[in-house]
DSSP file (Angstrom, degrees, kcal/mol; ACC not computed):
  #  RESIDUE AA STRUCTURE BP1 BP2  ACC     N-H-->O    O-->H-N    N-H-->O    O-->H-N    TCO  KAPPA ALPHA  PHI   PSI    X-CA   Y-CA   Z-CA
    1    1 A X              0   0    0      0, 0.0     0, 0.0     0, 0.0     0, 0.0   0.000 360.0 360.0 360.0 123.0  -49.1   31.1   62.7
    2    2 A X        +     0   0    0      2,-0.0     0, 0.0     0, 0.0     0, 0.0   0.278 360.0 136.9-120.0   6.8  -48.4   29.2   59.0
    3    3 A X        -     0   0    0      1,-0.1     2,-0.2     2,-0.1     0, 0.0  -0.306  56.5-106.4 -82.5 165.4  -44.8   29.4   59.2
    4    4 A X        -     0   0    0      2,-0.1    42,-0.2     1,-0.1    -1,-0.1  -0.433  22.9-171.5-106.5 150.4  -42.8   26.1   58.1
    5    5 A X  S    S+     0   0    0     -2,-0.2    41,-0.9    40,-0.1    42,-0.5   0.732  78.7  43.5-106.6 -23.5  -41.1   23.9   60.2
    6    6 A X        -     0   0    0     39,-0.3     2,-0.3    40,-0.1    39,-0.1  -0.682  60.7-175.1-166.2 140.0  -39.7   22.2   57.2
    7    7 A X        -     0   0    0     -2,-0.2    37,-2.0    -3,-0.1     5,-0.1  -0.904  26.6-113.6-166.6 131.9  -38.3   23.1   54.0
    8    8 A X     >  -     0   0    0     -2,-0.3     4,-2.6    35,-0.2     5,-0.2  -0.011  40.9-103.2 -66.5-176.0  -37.0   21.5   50.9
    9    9 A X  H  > S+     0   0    0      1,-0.2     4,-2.7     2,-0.2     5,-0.4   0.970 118.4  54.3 -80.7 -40.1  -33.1   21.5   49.8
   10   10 A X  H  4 S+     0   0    0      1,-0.3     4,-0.4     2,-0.2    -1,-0.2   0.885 115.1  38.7 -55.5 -34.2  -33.9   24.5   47.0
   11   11 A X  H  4 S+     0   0    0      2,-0.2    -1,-0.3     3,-0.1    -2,-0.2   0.523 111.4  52.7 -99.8  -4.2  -35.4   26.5   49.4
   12   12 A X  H >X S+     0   0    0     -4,-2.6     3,-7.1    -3,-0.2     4,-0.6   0.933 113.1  56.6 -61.8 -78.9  -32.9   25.8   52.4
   13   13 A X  T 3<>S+     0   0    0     -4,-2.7     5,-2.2     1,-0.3     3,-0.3   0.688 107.6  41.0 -22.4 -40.7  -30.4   26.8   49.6
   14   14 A X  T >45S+     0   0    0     -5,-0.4     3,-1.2    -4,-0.4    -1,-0.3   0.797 105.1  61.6 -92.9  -0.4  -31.9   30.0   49.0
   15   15 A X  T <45S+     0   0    0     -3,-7.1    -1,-0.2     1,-0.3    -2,-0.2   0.669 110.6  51.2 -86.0   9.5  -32.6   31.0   52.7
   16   16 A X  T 3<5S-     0   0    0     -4,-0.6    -1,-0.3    -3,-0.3    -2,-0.2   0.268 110.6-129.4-117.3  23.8  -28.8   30.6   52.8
   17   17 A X  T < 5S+     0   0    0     -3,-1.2     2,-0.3    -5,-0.3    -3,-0.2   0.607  72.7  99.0  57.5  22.2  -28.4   32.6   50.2
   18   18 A X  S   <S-     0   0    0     -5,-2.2    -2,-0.2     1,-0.2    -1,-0.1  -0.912  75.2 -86.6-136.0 160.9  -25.8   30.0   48.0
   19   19 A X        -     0   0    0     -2,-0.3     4,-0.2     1,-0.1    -1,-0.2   0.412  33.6-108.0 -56.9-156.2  -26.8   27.5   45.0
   20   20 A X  S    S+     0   0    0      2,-0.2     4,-0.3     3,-0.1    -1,-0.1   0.784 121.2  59.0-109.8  -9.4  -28.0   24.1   45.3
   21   21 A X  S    S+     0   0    0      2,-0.1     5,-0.1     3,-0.1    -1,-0.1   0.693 109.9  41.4  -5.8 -71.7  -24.6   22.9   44.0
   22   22 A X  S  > S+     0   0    0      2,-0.2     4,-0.6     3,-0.1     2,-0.2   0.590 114.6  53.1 -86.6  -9.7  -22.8   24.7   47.0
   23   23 A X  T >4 S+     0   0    0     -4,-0.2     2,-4.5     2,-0.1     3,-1.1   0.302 113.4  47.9 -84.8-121.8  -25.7   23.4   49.9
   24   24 A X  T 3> S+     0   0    0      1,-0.3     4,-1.8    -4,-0.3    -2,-0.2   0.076 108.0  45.9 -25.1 -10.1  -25.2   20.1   48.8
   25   25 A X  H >> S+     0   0    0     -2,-4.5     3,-2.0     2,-0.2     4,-1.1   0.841 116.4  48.6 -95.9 -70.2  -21.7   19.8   48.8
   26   26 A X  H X<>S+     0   0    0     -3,-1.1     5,-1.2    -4,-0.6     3,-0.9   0.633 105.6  61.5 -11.7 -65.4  -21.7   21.4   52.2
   27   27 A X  H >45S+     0   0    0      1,-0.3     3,-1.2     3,-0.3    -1,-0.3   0.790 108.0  44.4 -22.7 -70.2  -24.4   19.0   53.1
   28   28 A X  H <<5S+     0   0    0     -3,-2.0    -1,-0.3    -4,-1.8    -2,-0.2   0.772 109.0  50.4 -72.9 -23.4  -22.0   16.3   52.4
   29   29 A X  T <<5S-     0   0    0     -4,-1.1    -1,-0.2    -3,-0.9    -2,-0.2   0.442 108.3-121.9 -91.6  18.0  -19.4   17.4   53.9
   30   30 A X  T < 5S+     0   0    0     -3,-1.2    -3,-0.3    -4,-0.4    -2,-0.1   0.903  81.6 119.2  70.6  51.1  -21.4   18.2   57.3
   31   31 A X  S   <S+     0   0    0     -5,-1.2     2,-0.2    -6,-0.1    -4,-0.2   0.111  72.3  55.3-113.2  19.3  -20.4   21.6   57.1
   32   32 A X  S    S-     0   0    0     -5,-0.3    -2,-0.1    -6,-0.1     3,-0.1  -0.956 106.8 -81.2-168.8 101.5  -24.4   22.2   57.0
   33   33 A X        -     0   0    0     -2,-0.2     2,-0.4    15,-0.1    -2,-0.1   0.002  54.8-116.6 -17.2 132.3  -27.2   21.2   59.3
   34   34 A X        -     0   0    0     -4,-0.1    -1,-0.1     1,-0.1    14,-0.1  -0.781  36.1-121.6-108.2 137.6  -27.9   17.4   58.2
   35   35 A X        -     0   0    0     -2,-0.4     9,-0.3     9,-0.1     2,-0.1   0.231  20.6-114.4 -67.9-168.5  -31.8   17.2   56.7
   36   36 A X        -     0   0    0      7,-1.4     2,-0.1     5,-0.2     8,-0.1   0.347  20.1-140.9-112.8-149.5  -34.4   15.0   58.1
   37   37 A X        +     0   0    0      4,-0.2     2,-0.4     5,-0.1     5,-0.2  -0.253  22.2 174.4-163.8 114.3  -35.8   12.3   56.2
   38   38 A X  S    S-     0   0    0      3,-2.1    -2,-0.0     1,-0.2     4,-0.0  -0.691  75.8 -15.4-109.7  86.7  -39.7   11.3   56.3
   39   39 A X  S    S-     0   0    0     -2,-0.4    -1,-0.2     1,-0.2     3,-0.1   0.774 130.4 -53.8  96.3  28.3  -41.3    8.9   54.4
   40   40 A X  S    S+     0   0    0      1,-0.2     2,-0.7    -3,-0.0    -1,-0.2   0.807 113.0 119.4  80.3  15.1  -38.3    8.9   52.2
   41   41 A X        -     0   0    0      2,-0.0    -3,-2.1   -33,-0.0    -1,-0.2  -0.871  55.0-132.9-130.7 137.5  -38.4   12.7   51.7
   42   42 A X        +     0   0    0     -2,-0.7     2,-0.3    -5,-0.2   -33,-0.1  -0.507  32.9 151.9 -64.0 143.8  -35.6   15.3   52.7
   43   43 A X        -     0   0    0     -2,-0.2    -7,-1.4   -35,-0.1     2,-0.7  -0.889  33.3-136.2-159.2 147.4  -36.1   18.2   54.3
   44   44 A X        -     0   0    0    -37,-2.0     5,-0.1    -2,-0.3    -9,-0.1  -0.897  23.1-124.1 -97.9 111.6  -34.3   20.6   56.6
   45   45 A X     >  -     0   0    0     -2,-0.7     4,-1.4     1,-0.1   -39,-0.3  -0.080  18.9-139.0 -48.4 158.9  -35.9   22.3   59.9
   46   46 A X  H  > S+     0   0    0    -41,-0.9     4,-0.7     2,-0.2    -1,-0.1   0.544  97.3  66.6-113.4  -4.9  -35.4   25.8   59.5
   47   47 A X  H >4 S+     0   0    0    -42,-0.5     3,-2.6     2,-0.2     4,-0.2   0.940  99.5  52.9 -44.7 -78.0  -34.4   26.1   63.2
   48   48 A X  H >> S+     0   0    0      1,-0.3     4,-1.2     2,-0.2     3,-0.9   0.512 114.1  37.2 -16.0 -64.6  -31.8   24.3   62.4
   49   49 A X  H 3< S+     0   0    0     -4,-1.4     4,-0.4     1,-0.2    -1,-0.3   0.159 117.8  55.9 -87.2  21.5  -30.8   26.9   59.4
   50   50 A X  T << S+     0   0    0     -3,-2.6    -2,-0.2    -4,-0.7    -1,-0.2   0.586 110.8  37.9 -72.4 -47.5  -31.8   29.6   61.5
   51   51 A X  T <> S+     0   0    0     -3,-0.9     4,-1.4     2,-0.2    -2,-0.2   0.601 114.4  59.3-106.2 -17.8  -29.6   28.7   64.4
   52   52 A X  H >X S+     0   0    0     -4,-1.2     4,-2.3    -5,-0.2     3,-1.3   0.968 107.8  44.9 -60.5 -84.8  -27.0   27.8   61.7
   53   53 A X  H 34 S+     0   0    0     -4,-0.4    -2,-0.2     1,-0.3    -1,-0.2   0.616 107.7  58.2 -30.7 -23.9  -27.1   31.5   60.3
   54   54 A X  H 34 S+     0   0    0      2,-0.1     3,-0.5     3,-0.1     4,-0.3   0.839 111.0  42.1 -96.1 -24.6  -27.0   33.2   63.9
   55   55 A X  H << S+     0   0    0     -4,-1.4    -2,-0.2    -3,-1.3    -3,-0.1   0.642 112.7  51.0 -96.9  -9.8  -23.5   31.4   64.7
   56   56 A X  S  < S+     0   0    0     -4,-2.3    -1,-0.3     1,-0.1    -3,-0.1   0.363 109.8  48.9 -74.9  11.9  -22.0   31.9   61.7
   57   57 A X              0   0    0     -3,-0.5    -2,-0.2    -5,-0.3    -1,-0.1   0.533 360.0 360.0-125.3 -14.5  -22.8   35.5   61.7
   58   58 A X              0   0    0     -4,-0.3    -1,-0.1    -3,-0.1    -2,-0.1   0.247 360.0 360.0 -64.6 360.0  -21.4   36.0   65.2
């Protein structure tokens, strides 16, 4: 198993199918799973935009 636990904003963006324009503004306005921060770098769990994508889609 190699799948990512982790994922940068460009590629959150695209597994939610909108620009990086429209995540981020979401982002800020919590309307978005809120990223992670390690060592000063962002990233988003993809649970997270996983479990985001099955309850909007319900």
């Amino acid at each position: 198993m190699n799948e990512k636990l982790l994922v940068p904003a460009a590629e959150a963006a695209k597994m939610l199918s909108m620009g990086r324009s429209t995540f981020w503004n979401k982002v800020k306005l919590k309307q978005l799973p809120q990223p992670v921060k390690i060592a000063g770098i962002t990233r988003w769990r993809v649970s997270d935009l996983r479990g985001f994508v099955n309850v909007v889609s319900s």
